[in-house]
N, C-alpha and C positions, 0 to 999 in steps of 0.2 A: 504494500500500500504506500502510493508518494501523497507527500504535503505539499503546500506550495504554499512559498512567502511571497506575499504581494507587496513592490513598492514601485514604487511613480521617481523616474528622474529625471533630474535637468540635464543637456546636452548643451553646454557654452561653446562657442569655438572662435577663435581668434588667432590669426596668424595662421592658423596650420597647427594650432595648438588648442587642447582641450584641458577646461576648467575640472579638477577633483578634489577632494578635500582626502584628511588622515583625522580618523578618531585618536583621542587620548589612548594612551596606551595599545594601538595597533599600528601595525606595519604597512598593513596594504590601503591605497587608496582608491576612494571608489567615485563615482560622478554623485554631486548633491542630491535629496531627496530622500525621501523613506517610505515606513509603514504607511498605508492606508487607516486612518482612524475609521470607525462605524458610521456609516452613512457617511460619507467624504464623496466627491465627484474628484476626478485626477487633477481638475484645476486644482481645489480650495485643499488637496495634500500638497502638492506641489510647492502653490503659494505658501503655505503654513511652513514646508519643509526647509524653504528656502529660504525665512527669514529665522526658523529658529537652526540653520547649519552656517549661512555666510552672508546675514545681514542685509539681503538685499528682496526686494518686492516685484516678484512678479507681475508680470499684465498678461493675465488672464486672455484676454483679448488677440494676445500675439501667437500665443503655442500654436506649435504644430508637431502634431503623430512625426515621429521618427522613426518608433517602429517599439517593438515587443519582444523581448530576449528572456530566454529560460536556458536554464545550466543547474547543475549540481550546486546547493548551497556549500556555501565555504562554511568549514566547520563544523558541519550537520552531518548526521547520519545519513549513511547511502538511503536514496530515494526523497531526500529531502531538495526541494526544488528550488528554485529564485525566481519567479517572474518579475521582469524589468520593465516595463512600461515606461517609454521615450518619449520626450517635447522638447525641441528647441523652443524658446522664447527670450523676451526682450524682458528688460529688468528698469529698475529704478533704487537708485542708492548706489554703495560703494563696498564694493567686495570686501568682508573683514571674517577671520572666522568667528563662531558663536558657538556657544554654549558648550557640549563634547568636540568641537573639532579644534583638534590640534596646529593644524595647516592647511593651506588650500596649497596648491601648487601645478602651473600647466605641463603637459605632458603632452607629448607627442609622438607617433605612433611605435617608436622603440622602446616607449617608457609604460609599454601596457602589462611585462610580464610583472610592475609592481602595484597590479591590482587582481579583483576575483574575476573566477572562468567565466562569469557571464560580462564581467566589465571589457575581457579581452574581444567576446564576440560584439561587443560593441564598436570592438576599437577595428577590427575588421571592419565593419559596415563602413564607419566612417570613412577610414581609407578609399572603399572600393569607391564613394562617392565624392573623393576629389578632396575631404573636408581636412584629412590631415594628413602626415608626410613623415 
């Protein structure tokens, strides 16, 4: 029997370079965003995620589907799953980390094996669409 952990993330990109953050006391880094609270639409997590990991506010308004990544959870038991649900969007504020995040820091498509299996299938996507290098 698999589980799956549902979370909603942000896709930044600049330069050829994509925005991650590192929790306190962890190594890998992942793209901002998280859990789905109970009744949440992907906007109002997203939004929520994004100002309590880097301080910054979403607009709703601008997301776009990027796509939907599932992999093996890091650190879970076999058949424990990660569904990732993607939106690039446009923000408002000034990148800082908040609350558990230790760092935010860009990365670019050789710096994917220092996050999780489904952050790397992300960083595929990316690439194959021109977004980083």
């Amino acid at each position: 029997m698999s589980s799956i952990i549902d979370k909603i993330a942000w896709i930044h990109v600049v330069n050829h370079q994509v925005l991650v953050a590192r929790s306190k006391g962890k190594d890998n880094y992942y793209f901002p965003g998280g859990k789905r609270e109970a009744g949440e639409t992907d906007a109002e997590t997203l939004v929520r995620e994004a100002e309590e990991e880097v301080s910054v506010r979403i607009k709703p308004e601008t997301m776009v589907h990027f796509g939907t990544f599932s992999a093996q959870a890091d650190g879970k038991p076999e058949g424990i799953l990660v569904q990732m649900t993607c939106y690039l969007a446009d923000y408002e504020g000034e990148l800082a980390p908040a609350s558990e995040i230790a760092e935010l820091a860009w990365f670019s498509y050789k710096d994917c094996q220092r996050t999780s299996v489904v952050s790397r299938i992300i960083f595929d996507r990316l690439r194959e669409h021109g977004l980083l290098k």
